[in-house]
C-alpha positions in Angstrom: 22.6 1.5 -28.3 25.0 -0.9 -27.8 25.2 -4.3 -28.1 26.1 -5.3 -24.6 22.7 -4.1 -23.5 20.2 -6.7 -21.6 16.4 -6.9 -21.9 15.1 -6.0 -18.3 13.4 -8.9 -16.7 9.8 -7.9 -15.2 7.9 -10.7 -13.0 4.0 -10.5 -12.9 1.5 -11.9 -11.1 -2.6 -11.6 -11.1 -4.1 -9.3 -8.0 -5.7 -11.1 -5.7 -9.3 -10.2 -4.9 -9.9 -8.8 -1.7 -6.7 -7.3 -1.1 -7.1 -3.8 -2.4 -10.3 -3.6 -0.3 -8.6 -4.6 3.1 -5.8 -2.5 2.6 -8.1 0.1 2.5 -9.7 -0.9 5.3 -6.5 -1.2 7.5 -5.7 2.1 6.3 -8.7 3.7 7.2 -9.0 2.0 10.7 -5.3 3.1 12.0 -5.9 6.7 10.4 -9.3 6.6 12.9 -7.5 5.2 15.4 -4.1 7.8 15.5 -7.2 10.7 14.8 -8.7 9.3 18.3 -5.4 9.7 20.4 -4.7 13.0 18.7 -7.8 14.6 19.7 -7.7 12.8 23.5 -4.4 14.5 24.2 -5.8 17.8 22.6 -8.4 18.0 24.8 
């Protein structure tokens, strides 16, 4: 290694609770929701 090399810089944070869960739910609503259209134009 050399000596010019730099320590990579890494910025954290704590989750916030709740977010996971309405990600999830966002998710899983527009999946439904481009499902519905799908199957309305199939049929």
């Amino acid at each position: 290694m050399s000596e010019n090399q730099e320590e990579k810089m890494e910025l954290g944070h704590e989750p916030v609770p709740g977010y996971r869960k309405a990600f999830f739910i966002a998710i899983t609503v527009g999946s439904l929701y481009l499902a519905l259209i799908l199957l309305n134009t199939l049929f």
